[in-house]
Z-matrix of the N, CA and C atoms (Angstrom, degrees):
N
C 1 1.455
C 2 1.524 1 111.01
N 3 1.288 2 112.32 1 -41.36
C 4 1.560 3 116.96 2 -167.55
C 5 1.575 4 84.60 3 -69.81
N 6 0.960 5 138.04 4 -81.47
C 7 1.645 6 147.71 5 -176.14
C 8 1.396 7 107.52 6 -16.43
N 9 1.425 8 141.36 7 -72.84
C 10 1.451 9 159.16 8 142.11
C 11 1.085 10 91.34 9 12.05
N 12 2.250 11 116.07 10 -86.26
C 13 1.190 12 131.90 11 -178.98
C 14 1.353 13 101.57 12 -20.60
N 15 1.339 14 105.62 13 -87.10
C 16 1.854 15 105.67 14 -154.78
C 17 1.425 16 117.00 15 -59.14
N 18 1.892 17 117.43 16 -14.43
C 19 1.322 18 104.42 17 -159.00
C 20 1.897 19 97.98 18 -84.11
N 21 1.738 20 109.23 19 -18.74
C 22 1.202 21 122.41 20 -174.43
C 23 1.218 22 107.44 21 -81.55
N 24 1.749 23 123.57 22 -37.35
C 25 1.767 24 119.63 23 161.43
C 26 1.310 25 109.92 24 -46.06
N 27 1.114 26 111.28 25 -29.16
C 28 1.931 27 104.21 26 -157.34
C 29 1.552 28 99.98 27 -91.12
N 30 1.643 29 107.81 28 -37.53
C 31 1.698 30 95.55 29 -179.49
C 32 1.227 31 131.69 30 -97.37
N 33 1.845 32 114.26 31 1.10
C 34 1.079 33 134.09 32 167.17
C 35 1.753 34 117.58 33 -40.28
N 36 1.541 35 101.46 34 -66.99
C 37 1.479 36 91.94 35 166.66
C 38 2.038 37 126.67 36 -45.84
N 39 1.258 38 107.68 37 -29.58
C 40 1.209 39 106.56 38 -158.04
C 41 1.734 40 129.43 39 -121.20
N 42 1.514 41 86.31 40 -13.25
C 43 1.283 42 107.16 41 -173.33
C 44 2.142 43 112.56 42 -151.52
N 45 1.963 44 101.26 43 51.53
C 46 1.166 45 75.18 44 -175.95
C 47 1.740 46 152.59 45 -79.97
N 48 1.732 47 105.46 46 13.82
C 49 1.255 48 127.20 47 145.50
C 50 1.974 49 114.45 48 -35.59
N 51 0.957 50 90.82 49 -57.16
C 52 1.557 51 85.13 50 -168.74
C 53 1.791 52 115.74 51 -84.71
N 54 1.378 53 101.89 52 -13.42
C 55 1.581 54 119.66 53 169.85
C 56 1.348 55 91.36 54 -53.85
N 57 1.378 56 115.91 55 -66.96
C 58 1.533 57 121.73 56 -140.16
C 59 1.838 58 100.66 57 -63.25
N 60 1.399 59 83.14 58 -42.28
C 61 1.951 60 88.93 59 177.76
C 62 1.560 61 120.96 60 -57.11
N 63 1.481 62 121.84 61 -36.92
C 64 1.189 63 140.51 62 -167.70
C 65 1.891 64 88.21 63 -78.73
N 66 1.430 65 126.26 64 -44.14
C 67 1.254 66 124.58 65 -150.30
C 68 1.918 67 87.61 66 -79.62
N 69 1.476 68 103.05 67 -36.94
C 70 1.834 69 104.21 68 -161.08
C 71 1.445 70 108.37 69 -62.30
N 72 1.974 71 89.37 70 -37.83
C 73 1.465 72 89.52 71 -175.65
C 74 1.900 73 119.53 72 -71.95
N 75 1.424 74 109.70 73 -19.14
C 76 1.438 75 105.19 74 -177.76
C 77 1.098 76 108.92 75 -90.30
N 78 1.778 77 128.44 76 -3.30
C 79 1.953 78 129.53 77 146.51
C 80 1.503 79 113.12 78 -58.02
N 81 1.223 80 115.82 79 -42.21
C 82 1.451 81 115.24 80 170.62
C 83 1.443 82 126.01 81 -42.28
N 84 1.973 83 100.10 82 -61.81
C 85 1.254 84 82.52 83 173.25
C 86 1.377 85 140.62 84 -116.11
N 87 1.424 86 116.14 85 38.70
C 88 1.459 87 151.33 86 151.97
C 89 1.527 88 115.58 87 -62.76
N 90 1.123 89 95.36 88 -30.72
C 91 1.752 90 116.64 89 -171.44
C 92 1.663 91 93.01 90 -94.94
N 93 1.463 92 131.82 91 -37.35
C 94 1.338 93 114.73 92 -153.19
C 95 2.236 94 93.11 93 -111.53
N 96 1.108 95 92.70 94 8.08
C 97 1.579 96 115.98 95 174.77
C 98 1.343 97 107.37 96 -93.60
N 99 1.228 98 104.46 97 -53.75
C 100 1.919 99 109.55 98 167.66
C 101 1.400 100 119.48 99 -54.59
N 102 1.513 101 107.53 100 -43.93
C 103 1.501 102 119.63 101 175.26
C 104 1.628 103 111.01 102 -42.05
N 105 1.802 104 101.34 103 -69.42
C 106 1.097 105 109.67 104 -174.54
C 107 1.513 106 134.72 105 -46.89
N 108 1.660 107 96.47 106 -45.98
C 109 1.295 108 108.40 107 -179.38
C 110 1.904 109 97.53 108 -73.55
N 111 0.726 110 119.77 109 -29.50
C 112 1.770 111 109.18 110 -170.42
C 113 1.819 112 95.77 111 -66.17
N 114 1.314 113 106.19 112 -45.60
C 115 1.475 114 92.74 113 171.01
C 116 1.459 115 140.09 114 -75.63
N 117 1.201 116 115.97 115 -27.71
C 118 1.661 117 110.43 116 158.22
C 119 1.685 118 101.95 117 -67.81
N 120 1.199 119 135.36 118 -51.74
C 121 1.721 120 124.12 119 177.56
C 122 1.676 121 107.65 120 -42.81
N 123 1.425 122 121.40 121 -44.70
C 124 1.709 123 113.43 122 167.22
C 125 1.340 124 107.99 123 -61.50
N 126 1.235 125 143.18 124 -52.91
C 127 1.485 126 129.30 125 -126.59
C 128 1.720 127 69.50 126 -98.74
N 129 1.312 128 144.67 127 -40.63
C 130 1.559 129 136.91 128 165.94
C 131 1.491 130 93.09 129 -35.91
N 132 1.082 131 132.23 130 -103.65
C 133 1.564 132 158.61 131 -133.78
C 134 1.827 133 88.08 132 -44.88
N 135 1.632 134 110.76 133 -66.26
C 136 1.407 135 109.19 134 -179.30
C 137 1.718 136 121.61 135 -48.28
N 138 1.122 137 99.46 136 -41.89
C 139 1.907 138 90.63 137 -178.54
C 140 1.597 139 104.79 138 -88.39
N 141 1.395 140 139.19 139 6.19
C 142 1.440 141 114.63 140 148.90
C 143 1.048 142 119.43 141 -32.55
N 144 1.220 143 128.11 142 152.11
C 145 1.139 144 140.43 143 134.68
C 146 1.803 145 122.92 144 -22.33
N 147 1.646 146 107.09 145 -83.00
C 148 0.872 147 104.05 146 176.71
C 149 1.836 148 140.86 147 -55.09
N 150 1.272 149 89.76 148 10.01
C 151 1.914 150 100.10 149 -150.14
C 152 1.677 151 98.67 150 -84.14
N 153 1.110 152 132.31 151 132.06
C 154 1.148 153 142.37 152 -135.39
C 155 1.996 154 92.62 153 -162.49
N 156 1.931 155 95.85 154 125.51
C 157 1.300 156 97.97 155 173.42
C 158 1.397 157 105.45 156 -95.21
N 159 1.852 158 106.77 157 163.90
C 160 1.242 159 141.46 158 -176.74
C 161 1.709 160 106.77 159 -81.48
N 162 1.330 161 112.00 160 90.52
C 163 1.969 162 115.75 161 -171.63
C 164 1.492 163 113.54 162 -67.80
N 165 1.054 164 142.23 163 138.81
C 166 1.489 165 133.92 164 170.46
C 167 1.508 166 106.59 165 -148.42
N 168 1.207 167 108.99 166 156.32
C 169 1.545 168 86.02 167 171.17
C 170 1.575 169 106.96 168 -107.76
N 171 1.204 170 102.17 169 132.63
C 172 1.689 171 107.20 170 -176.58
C 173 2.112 172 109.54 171 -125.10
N 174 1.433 173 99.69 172 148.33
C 175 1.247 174 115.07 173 174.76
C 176 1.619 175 100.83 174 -70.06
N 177 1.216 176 106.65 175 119.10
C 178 1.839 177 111.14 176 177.73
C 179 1.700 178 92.64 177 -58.17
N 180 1.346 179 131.55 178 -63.02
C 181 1.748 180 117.78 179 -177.84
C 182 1.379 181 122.01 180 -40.45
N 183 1.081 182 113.52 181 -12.43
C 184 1.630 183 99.66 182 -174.48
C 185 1.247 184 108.36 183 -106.87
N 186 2.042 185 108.91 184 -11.42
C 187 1.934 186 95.90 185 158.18
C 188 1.643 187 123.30 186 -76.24
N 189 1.491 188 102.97 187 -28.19
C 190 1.805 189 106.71 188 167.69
C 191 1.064 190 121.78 189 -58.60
N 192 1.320 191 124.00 190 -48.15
C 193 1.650 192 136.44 191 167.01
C 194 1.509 193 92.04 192 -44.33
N 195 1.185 194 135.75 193 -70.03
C 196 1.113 195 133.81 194 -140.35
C 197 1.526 196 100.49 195 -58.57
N 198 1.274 197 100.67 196 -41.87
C 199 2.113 198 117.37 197 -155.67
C 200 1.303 199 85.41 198 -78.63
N 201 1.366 200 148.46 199 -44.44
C 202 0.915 201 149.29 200 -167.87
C 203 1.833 202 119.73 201 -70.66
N 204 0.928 203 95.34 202 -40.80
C 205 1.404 204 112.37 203 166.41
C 206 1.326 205 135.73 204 -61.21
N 207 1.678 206 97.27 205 -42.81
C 208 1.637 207 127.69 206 157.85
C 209 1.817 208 101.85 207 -59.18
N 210 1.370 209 99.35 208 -83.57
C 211 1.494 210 74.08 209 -155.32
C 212 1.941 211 121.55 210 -82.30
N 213 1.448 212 93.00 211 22.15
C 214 1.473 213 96.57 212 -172.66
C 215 1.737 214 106.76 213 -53.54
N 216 1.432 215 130.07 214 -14.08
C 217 1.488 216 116.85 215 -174.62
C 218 1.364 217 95.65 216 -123.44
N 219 1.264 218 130.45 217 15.56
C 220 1.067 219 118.84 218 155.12
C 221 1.440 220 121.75 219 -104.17
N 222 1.195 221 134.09 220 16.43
C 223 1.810 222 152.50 221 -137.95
C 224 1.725 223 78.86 222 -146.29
N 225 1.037 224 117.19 223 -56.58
C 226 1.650 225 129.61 224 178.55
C 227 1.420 226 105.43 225 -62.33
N 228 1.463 227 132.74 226 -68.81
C 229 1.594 228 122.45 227 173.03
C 230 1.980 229 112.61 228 -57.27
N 231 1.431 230 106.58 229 -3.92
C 232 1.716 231 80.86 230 165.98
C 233 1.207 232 100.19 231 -118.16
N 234 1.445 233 150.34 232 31.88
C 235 1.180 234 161.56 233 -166.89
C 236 1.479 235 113.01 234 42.14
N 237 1.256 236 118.14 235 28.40
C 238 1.349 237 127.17 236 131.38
C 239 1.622 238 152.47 237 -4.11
N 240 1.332 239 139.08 238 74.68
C 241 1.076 240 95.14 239 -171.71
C 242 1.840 241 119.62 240 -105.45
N 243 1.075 242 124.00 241 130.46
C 244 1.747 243 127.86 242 176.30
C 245 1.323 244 133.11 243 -72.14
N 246 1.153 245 116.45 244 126.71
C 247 1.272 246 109.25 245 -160.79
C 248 1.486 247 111.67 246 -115.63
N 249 1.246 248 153.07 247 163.77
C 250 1.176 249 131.39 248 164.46
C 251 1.747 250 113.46 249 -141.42
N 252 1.187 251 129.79 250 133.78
C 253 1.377 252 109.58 251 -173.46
C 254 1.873 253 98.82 252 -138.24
N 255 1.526 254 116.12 253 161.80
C 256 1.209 255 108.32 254 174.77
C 257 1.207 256 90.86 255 -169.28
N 258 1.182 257 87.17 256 164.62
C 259 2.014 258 118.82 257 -177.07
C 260 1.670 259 92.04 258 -103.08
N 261 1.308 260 93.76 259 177.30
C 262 1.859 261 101.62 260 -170.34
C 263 1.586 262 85.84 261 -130.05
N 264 1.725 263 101.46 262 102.28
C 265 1.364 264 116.18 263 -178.13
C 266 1.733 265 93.08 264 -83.70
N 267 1.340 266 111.37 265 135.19
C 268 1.847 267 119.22 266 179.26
C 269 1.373 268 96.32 267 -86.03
N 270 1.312 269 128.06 268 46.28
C 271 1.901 270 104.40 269 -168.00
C 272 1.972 271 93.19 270 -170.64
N 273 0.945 272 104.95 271 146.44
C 274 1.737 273 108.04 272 177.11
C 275 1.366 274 95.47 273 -101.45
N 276 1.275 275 111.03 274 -178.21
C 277 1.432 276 133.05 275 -174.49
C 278 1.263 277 98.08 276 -144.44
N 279 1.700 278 104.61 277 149.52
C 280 1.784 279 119.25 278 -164.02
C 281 1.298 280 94.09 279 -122.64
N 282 1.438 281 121.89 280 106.31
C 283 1.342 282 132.58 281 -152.55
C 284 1.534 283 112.09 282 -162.47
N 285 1.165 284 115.01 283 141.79
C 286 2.179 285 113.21 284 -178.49
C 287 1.759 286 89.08 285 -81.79
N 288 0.916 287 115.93 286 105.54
C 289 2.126 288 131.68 287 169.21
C 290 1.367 289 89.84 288 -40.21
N 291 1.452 290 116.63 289 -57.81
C 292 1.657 291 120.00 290 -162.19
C 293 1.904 292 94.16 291 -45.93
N 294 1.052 293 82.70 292 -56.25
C 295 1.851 294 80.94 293 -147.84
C 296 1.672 295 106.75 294 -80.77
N 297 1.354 296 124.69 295 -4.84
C 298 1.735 297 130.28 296 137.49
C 299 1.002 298 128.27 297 -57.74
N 300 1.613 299 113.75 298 -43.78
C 301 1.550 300 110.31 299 -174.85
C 302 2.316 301 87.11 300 -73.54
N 303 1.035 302 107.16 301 -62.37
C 304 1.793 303 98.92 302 -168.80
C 305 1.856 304 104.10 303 -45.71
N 306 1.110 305 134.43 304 -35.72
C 307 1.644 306 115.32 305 153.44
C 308 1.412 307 123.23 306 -64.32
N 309 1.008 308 105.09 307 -11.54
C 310 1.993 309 94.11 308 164.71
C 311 1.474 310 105.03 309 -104.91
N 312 1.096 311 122.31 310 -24.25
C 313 1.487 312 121.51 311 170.43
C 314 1.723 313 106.11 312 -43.54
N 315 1.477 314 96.54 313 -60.00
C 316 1.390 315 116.66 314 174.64
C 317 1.488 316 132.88 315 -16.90
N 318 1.510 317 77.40 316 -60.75
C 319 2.140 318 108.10 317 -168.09
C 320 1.387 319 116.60 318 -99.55
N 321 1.574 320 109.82 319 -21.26
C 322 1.418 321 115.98 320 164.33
C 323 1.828 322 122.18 321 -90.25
N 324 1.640 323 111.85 322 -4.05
C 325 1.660 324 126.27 323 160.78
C 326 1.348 325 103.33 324 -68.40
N 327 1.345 326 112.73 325 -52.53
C 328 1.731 327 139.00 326 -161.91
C 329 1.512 328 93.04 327 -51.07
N 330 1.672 329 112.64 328 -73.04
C 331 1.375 330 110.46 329 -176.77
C 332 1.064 331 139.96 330 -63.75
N 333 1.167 332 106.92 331 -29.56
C 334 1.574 333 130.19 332 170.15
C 335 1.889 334 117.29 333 -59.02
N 336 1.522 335 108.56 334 -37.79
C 337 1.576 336 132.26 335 165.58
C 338 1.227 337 97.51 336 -66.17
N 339 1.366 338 154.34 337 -53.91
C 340 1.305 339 150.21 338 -152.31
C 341 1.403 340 111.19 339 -118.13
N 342 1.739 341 109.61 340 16.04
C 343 1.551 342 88.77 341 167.63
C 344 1.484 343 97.72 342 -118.01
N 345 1.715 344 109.30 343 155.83
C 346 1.555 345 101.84 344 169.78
C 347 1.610 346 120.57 345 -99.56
N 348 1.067 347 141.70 346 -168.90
C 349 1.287 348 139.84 347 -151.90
C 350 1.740 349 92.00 348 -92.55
N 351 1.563 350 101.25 349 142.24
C 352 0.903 351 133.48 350 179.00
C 353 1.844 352 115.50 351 89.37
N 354 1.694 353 103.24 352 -18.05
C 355 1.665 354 90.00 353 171.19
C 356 1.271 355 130.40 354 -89.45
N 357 1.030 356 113.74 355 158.24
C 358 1.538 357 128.85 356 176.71
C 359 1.478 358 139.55 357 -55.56
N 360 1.560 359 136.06 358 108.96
C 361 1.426 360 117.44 359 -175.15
C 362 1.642 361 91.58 360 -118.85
N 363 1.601 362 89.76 361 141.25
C 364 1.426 363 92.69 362 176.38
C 365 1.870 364 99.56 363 -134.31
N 366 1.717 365 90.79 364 147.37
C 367 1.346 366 113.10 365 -157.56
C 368 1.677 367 84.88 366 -107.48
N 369 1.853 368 131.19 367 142.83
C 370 0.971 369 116.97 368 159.75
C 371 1.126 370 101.81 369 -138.94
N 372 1.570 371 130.75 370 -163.43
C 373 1.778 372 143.90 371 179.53
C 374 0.904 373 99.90 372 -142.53
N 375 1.376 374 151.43 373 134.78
C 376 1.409 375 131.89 374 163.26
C 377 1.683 376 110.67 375 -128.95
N 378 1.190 377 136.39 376 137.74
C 379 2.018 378 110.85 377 165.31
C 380 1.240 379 105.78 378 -104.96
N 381 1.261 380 105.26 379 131.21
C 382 1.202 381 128.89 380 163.47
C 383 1.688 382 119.09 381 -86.76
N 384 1.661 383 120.65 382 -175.52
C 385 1.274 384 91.41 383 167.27
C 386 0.860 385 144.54 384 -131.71
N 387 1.551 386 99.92 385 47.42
C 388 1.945 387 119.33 386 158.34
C 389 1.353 388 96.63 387 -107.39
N 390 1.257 389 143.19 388 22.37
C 391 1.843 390 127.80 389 -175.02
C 392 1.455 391 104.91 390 143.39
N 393 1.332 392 108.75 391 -143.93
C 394 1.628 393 119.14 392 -156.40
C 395 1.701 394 94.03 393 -147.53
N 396 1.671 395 82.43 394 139.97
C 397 1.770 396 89.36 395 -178.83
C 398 1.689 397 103.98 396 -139.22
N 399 1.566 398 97.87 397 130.94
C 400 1.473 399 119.25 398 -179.34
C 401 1.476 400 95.81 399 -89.47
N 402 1.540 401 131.88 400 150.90
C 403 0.903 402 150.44 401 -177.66
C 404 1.839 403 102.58 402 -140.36
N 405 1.291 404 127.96 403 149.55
C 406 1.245 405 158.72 404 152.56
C 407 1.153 406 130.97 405 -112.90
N 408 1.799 407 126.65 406 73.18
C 409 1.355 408 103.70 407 -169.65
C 410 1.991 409 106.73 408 -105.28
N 411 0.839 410 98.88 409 160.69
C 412 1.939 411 120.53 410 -178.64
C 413 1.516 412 119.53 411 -124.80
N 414 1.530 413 105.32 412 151.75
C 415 1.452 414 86.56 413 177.53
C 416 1.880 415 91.04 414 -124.17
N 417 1.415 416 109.86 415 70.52
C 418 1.324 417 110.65 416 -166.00
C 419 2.015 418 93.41 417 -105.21
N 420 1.061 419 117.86 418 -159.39
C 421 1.332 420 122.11 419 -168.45
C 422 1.541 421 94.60 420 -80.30
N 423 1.132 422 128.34 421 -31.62
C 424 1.646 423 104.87 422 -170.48
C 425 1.244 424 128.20 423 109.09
N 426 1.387 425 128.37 424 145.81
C 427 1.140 426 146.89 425 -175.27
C 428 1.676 427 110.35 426 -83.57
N 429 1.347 428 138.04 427 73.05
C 430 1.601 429 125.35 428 -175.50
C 431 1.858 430 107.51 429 -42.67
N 432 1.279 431 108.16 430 126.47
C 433 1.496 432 125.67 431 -177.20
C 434 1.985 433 104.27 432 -19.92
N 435 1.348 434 108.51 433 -64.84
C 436 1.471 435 114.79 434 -179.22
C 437 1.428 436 107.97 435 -45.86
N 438 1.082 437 118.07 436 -28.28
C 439 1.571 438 117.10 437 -156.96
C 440 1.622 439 108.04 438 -90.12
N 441 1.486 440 115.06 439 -3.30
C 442 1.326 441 106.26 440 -145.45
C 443 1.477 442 101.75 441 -99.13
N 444 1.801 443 121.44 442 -1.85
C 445 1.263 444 112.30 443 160.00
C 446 1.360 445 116.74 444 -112.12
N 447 1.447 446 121.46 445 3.01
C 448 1.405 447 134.83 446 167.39
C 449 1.688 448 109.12 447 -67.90
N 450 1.376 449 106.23 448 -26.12
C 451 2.091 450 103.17 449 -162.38
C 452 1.654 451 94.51 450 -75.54
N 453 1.138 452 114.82 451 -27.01
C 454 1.803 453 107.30 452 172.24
C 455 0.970 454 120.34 453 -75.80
N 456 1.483 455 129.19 454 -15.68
C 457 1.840 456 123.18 455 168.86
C 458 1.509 457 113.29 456 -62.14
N 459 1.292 458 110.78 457 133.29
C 460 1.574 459 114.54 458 165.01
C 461 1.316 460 129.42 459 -30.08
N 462 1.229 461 125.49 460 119.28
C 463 1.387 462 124.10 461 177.32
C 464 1.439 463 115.21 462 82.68
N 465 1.361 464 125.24 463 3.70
C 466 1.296 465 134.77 464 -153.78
C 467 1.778 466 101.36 465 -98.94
N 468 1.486 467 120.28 466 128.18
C 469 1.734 468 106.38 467 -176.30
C 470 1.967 469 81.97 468 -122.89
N 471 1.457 470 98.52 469 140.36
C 472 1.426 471 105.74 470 166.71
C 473 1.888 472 114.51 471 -87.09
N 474 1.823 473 99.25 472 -4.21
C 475 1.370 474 112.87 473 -179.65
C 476 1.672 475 107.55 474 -140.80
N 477 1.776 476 96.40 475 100.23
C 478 1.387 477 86.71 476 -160.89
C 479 2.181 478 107.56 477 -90.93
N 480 1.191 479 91.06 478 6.99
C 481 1.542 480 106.69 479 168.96
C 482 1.940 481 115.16 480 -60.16
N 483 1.446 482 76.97 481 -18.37
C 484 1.753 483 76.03 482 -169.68
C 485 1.376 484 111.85 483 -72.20
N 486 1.647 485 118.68 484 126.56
C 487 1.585 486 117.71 485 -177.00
C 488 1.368 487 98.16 486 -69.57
N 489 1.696 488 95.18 487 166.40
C 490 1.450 489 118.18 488 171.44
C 491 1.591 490 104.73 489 -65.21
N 492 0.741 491 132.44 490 -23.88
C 493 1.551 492 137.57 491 172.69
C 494 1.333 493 115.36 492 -49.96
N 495 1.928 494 106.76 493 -70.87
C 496 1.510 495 96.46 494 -170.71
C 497 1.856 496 101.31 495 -95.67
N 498 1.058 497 113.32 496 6.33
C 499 1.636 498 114.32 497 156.78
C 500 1.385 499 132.89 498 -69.95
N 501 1.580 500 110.01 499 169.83
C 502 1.397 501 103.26 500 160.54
C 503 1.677 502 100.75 501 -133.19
N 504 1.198 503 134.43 502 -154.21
C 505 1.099 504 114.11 503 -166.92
C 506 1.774 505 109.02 504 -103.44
N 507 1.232 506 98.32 505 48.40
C 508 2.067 507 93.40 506 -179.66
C 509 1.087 508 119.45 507 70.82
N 510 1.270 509 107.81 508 25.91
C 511 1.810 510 99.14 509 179.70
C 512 1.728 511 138.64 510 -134.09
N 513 1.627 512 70.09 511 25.05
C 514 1.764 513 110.43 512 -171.23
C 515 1.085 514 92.62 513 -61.84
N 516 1.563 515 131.89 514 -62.65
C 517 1.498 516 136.02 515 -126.02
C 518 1.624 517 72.47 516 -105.28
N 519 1.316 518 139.25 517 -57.22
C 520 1.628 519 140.39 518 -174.60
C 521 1.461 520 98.72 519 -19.72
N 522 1.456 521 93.66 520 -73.66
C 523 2.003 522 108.57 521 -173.68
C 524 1.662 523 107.50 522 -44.66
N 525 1.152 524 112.16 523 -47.74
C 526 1.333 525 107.22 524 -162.25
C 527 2.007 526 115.40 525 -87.05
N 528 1.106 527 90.76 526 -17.08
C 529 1.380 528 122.71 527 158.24
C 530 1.971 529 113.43 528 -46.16
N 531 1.361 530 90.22 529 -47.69
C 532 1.723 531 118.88 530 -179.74
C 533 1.178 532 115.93 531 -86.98
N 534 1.712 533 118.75 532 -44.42
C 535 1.554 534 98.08 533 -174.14
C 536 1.342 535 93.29 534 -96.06
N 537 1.536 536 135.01 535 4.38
C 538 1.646 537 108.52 536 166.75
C 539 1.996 538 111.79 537 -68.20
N 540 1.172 539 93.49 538 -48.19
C 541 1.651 540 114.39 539 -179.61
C 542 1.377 541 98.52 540 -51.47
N 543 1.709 542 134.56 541 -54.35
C 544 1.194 543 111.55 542 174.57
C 545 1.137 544 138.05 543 -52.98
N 546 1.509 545 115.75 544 -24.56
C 547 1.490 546 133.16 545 175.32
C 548 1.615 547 107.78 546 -78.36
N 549 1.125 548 146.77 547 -37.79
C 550 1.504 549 143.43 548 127.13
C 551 1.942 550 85.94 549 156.73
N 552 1.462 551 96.78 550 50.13
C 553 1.178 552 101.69 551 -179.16
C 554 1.253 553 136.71 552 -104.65
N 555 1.595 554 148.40 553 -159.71
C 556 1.534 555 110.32 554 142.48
C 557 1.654 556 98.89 555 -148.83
N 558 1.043 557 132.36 556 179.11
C 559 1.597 558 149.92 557 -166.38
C 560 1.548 559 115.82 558 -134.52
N 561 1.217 560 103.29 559 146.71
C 562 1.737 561 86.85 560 -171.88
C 563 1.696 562 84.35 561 -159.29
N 564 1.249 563 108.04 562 -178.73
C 565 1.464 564 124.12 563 179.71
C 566 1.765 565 101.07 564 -148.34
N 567 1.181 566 110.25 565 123.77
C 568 1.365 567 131.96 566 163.20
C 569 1.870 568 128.17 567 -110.04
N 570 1.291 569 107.21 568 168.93
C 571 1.583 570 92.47 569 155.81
C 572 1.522 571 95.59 570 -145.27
N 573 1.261 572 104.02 571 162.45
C 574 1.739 573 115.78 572 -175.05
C 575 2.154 574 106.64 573 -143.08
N 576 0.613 575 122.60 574 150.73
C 577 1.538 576 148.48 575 160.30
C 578 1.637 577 79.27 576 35.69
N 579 1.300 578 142.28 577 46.93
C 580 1.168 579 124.38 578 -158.97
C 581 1.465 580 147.40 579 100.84
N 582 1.166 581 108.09 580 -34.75
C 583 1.498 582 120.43 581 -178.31
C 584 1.490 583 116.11 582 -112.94
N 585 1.486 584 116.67 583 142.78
C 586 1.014 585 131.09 584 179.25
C 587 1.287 586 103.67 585 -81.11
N 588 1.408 587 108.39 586 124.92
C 589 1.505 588 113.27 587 170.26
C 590 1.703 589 122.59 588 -119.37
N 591 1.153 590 128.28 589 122.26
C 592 1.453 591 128.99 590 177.00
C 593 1.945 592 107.25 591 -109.46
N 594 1.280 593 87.42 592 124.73
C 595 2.043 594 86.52 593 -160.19
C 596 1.656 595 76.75 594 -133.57
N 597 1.815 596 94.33 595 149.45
C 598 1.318 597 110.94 596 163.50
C 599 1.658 598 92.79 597 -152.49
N 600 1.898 599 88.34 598 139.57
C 601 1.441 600 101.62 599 173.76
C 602 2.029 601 118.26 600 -115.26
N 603 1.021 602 100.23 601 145.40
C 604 1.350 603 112.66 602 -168.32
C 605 1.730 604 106.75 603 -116.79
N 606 1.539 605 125.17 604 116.83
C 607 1.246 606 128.89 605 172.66
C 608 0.929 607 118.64 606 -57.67
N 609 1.588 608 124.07 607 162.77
C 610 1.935 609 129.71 608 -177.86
C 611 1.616 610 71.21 609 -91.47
N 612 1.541 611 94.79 610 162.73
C 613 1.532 612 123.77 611 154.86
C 614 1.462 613 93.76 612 179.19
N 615 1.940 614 91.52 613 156.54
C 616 1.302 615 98.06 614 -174.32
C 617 0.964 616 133.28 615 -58.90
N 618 1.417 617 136.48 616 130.07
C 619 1.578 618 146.28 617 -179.09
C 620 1.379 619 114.70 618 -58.46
């Protein structure tokens, strides 16, 4: 950042084409500095002690709709295509929305990063019959078997190619790792006929 600064002081007078580039590029990574730090300050905030979720009772369809909705034009700008499917669960779930929708935020970035143009991510809901289970499947390269309870440890990348740029620091799957478990839930990663799947299930209890 300090570097940027001066190289954009110095060409400002003379060259402000290359200011503007030096200035865009030090929004970038001010912006991907904010990122970072906002996520080690969550994955802090969640393992207090005291940290305590927000209960509501919410229709599990209207968080898929939601995710679906979100990234439907962004699945579309990488030639993507999204899929979404669900069962018609008869029962709500007593759950903080905030901190469900940020684990599918999670797993639907994840897939979306690891798929290439033209494959498929499909978003589902399903009830089972202890609760409701979100699924994420991809048809990206995959989780190798060993790896598939290691990608939830802190700091942990199953792709260590990934720059600091389009990363954050490994602690996506950590967090979400946490608010499934706070909900008395659990998360897992599989693969089937091909596809990488990252599923977390969440118990009924009374609303």
């Amino acid at each position: 950042l300090r570097l940027g600064a001066e190289l954009s002081g110095e060409s400002l007078p003379h060259d402000a084409a290359a200011a503007a580039k030096y200035l865009q590029a030090m929004g970038s990574e001010i912006e991907h500095m904010d990122q970072l730090l906002g996520e080690l300050l969550d994955y802090s905030k969640i393992n207090l002690p005291n940290f305590s979720l927000r209960l509501n009772p919410i229709d599990p369809h209207t968080v898929l709709e939601d995710i679906y909705n979100r990234y439907l034009p962004v699945a579309a700008s990488k030639g993507i295509e999204l899929d979404c499917l669900a069962d018609a669960p008869s029962e709500t779930l007593s759950v903080d929305r905030f901190r469900i929708t940020q684990v599918m935020n999670n797993l639907m970035d994840n897939a979306l990063h690891y798929s290439a143009p033209k494959a498929k991510v499909t978003v589902t809901c399903q009830k089972q019959p202890d609760g409701i289970c979100f699924r994420v499947m991809d048809e990206g390269p995959g989780v190798p078997e060993p790896l598939r309870q290691k990608v939830f440890d802190p700091l942990f990348r199953a792709d260590p190619s990934r720059s600091r740029a389009s990363g954050g620091l490994g602690l996506g799957l950590a967090i979400a790792k946490k608010i499934v478990e706070l909900h008395g839930g659990r998360i897992y990663c599989e693969a089937r006929h091909g596809r990488t799947i990252f599923a977390f299930c969440i118990p009924s209890r009374p609303s």
